[in-house]
N, C-alpha and C positions, 0 to 999 in steps of 0.2 A: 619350435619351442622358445619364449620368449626366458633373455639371459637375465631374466629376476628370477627364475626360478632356482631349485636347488643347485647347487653347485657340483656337489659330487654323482658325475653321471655315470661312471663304471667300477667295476670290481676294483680295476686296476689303479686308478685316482683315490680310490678311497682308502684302498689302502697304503698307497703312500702317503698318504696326506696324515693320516691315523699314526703311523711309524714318525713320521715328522713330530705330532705332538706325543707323542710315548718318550723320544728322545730331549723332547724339550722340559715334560714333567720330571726325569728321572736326573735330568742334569742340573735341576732344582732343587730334585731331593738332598742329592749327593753334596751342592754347593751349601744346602741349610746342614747339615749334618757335621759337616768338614768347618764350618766359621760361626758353628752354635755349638760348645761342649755342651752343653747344659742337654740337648739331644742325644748324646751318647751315652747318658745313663739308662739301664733298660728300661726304667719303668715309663720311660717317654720317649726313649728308640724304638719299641714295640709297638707300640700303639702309632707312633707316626709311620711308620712303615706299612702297616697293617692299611692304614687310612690311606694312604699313598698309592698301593697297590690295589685299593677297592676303585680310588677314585680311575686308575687309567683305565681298569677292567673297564669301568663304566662307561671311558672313551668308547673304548672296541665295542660294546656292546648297542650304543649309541646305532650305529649300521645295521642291525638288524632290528632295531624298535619299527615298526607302521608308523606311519604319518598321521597319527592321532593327537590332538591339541591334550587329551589324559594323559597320553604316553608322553607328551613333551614338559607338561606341568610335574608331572612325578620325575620325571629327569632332572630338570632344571630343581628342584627344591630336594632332591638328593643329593645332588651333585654342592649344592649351596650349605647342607649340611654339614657334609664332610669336607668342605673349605672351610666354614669356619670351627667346625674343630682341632684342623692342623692347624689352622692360626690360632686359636685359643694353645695348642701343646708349644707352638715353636713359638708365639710372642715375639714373632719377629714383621717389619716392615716389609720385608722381602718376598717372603712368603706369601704374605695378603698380596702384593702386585703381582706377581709369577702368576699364581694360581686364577685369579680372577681376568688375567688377561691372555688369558691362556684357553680360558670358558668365553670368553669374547671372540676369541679368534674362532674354536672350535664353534661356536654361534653361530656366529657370519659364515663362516667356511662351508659348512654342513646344509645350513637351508637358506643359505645366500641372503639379498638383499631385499629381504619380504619381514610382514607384518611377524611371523615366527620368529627368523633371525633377531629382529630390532626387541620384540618381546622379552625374550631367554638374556638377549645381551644388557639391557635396561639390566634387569632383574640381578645380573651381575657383576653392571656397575653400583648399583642402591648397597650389595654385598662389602664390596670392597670399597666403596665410600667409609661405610659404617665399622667396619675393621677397620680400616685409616685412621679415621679419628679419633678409633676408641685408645689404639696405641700411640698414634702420636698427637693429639690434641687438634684442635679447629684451627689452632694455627700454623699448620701445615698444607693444610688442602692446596695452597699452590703448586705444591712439590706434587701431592697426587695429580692436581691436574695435568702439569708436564709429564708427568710420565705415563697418566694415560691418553686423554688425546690426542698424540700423536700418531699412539700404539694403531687408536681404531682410525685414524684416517688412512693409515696406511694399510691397515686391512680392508677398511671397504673397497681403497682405490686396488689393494690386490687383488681381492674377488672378482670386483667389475672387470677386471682385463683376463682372469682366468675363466670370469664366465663365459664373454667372449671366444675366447680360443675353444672352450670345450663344447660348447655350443656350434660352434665353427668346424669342429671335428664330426660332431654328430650331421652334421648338416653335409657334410663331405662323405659320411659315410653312407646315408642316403642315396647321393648322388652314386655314389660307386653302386650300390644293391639297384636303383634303376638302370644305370649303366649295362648291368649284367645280366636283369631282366630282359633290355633292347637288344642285346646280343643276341640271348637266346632266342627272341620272338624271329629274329633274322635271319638266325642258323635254319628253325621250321619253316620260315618262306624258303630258304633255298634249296632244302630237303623237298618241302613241296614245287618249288619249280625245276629240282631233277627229276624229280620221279614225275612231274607230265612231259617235261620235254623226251624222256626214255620213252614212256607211252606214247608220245605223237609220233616218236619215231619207229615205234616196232608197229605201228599205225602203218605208216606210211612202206616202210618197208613188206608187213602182210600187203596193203593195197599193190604195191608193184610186181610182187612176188603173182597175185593175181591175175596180173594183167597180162602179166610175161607166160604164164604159166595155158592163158586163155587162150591167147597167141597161139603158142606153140601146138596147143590141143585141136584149134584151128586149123593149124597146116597140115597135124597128122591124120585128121580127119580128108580133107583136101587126098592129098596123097595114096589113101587107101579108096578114096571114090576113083583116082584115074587106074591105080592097081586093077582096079573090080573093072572099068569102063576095058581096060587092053587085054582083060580075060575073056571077058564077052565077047570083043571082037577077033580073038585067037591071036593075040601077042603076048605068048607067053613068055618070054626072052622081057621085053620091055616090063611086063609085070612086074618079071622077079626083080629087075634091078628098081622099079618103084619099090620092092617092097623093102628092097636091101636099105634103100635111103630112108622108110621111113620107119625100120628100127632103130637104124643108127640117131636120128633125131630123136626115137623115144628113149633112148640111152641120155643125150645131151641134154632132155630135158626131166629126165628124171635124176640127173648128176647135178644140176642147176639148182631144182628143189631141195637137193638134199644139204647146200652151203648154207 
């Protein structure tokens, strides 16, 4: 996967990264609220609140959008809405920077260092350019500039090195899932080289068993020809002790067979 692509690659990264800016908007809210009275009258506590809480929804929901240039233009001019209506209720400089560098990060962060990311983040600089100036005049724009180029240099150079690593994760985890594929294929050769070496052996062992078994049927055969040959000629004494030997031999090798 080449590390310009998206940034956020699992469940698990996206949502820390989500919970990071929830805590960064809400600690926004709280600092414009707390050093703006003019906010804590309800008929503009209510509404910025309201605006506040649609906008992070919009964060978290941001993760479950498709990857449609529709879905990302309706995003971006939603989101660009309800920034400049908290900036229109709280009329404050603070607010315009927080919120529009905040949509930068989450920019960059979300669909990394691609034609998307740079799209969405433009669109949110041109935002908060133009709330800049409209509150504090064209003679200020140096002050926006320090306070946002820095913001996005330090996000791209943060992404570039998180792409990196996450990129680096995914690629290790690769390596682990063939790892454990080579295992397995290794485990079935050795399953398959027990079970032929078991078979070459019960192989070899039927052949000997065989051999020995041939043998033996050889000799008892032998045995009962000289039996029969000392009848014939009226040795019966010599007979019977052939013949005593060659039960006992068919005893030995019918005990033989049976191990």
């Amino acid at each position: 996967m080449n590390n310009r692509r998206a940034i956020i690659n699992t469940e698990k990264e996206t949502r820390g990264f989500f919970w990071f800016m929830t805590l960064i908007l809400v600690g926004l809210a709280v600092w414009e609220i707390y050093f703006l009275p003019s906010l804590r009258q309800p008929k503009l506590f209510i509404p910025f609140c309201m605006l506040m809480a649609m906008h992070i929804l919009l964060h978290w929901a941001l993760r479950k959008l498709p990857e449609k240039p529709a879905w990302l233009l309706g995003y971006m001019l939603t989101q660009g809405l309800i920034m400049l209506a908290l900036i229109l209720i709280a009329k404050d400089i603070g607010i315009a920077l927080g919120l529009s560098l905040a949509l930068i990060g989450e920019a960059i962060g979300v669909y990394g260092i691609t034609w998307r990311g740079w799209i969405a983040a433009g669109f949110y600089l041109i935002l908060s350019l133009g709330s800049y100036i409209s509150l504090a005049g064209t003679g200020e724009i140096k002050i926006w500039l320090l306070a946002v180029l820095p913001m996005i240099i330090f996000v791209v150079l943060y992404v570039e090195m998180y792409s990196r690593q996450a990129n680096a994760n995914i690629h290790a985890g690769h390596l682990v899932e063939e790892l454990e594929s080579a295992n397995k294929k290794l485990k079935d050769y050795a399953d398959q080289v027990e079970d032929l070496t078991i078979a070459n052996e019960r192989q070899r062992m039927a052949r000997e068993l065989h051999d020995t078994l041939s043998q033996d049927l050889a000799g008892l055969i032998l045995q009962l020809e000289a039996a029969e040959a000392n009848l014939t000629s009226g040795q019966v004494e010599k007979a019977r002790n052939i013949l005593q030997q060659t039960m006992q031999t068919a005893r030995t090798t019918l005990s033989n067979a049976r191990v």
